[in-house]
C-alpha positions as CSV (number, residue, x, y, z in Angstrom):
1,X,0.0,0.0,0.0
2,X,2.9,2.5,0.6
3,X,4.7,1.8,-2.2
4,X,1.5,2.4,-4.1
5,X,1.0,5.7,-2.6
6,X,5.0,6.8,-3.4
7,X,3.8,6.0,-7.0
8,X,0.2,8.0,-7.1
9,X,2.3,11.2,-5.1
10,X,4.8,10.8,-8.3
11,X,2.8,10.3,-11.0
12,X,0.7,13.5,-10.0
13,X,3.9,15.6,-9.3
14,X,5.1,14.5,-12.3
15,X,1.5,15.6,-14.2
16,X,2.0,18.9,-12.8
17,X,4.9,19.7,-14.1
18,X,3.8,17.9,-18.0
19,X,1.2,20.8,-17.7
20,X,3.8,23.4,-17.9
21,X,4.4,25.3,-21.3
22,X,8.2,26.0,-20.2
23,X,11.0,24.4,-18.9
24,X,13.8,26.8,-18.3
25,X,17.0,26.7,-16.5
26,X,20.1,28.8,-15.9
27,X,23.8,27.9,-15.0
28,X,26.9,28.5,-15.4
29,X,28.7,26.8,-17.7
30,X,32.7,26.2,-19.8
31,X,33.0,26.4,-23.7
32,X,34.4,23.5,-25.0
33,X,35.6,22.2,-28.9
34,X,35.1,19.5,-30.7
35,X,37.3,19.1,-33.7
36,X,36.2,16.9,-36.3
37,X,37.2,15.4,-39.7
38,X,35.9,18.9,-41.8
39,X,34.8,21.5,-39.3
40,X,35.4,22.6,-35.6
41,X,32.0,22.3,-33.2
42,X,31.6,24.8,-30.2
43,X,29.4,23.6,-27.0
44,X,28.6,23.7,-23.8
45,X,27.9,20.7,-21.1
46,X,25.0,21.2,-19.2
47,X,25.8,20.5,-15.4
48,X,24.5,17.0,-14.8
49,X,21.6,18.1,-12.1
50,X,19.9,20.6,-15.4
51,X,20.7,17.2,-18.0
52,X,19.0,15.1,-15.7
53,X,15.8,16.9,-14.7
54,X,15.5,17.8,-18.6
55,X,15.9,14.4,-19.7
56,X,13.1,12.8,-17.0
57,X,10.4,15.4,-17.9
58,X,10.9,15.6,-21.6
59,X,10.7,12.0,-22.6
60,X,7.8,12.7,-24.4
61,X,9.1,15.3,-26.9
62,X,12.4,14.3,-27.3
63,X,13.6,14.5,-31.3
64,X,15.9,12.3,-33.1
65,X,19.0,10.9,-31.3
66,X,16.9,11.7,-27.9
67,X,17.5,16.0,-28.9
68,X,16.0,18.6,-27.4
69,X,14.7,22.2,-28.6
70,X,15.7,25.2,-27.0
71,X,15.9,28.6,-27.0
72,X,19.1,29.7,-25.7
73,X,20.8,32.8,-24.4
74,X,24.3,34.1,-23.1
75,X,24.8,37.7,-22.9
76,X,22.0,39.7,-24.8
77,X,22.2,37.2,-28.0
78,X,19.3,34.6,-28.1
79,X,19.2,31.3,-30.6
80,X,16.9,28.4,-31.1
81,X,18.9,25.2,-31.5
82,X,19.1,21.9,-30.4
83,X,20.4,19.9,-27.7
84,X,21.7,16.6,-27.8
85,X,23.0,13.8,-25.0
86,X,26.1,12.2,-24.6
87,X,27.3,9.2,-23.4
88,X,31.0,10.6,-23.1
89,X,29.9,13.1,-21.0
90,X,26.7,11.7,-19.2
91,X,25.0,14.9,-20.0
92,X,23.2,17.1,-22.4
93,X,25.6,19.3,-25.0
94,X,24.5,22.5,-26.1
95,X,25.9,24.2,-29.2
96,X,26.9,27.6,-29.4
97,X,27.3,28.8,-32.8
98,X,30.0,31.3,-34.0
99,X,27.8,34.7,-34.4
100,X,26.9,34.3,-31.2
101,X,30.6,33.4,-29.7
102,X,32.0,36.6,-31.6
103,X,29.0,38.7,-30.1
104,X,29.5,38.0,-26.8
105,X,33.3,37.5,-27.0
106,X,33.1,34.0,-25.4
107,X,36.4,32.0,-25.2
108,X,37.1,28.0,-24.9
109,X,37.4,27.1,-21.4
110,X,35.4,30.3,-19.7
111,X,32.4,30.0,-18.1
112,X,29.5,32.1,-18.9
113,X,25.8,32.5,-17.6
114,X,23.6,31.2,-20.1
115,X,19.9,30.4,-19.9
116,X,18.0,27.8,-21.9
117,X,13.9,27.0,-22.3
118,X,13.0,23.8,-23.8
119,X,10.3,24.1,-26.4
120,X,7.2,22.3,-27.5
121,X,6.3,20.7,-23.8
C-alpha cells in the first residue's frame, strides 16, 4: 500500500509539471571544442543536475537521437537550437554557434551565464 501511494504522489507531481508550457533553467557553464574530420564544433555541457531533470520530464518530446529544442541565451544574444545527450559526458551538449561566440566575446574554457527554455512541452 505504501509503495503504491510513493507512485500515485509521483505520478501527479510529475502531471504537474507535463502541464507546464516551459522548462527553463540557468547555469553556469565552460565552452568547450570539438574538432572533427571537416569542421570545428563549439558547446557547452550542461551541469548534470539541469541534464537530468530535462531528460526525466521531456521523454515525451524528445527528437531524433533523444534532442531537445531550446531557446538559448548568453549575454543579450538569443538562438533556437538543439540539444543533444552524450554518453562521453553523461550529459546534455548545447551548441553555441559562431555569431553568437564573436557577439558576446566568449572564449574556450570560460564559463558564462547562459539560460535555456525547452520548447514544445
Amino acid at each position: 500500500m505504501l509503495a503504491f501511494l510513493g507512485l500515485l504522489i509521483r505520478c501527479l507531481w510529475l502531471s504537474y509539471f507535463l502541464q507546464m508550457d516551459t522548462l527553463e533553467y540557468k547555469f553556469s557553464g565552460e565552452l568547450w571544442i570539438w574538432s572533427g574530420k571537416k569542421t570545428d564544433w563549439f558547446f557547452v555541457t550542461l551541469p548534470k543536475e539541469v541534464s537530468d531533470h530535462a531528460r526525466y520530464f521531456t521523454t515525451h518530446v524528445q527528437r531524433g537521437f533523444k534532442s531537445l529544442k531550446v531557446n538559448a541565451q548568453i549575454g543579450d544574444s538569443q538562438w533556437q537550437t538543439s540539444m543533444f545527450p552524450s554518453k562521453e559526458r553523461q550529459s546534455y551538449l548545447l551548441p553555441v554557434k559562431k555569431s553568437v561566440r564573436l557577439a558576446e566575446n566568449i572564449e574556450v574554457g570560460k564559463a558564462r551565464d547562459i539560460k535555456i527554455t525547452l520548447l514544445g512541452l
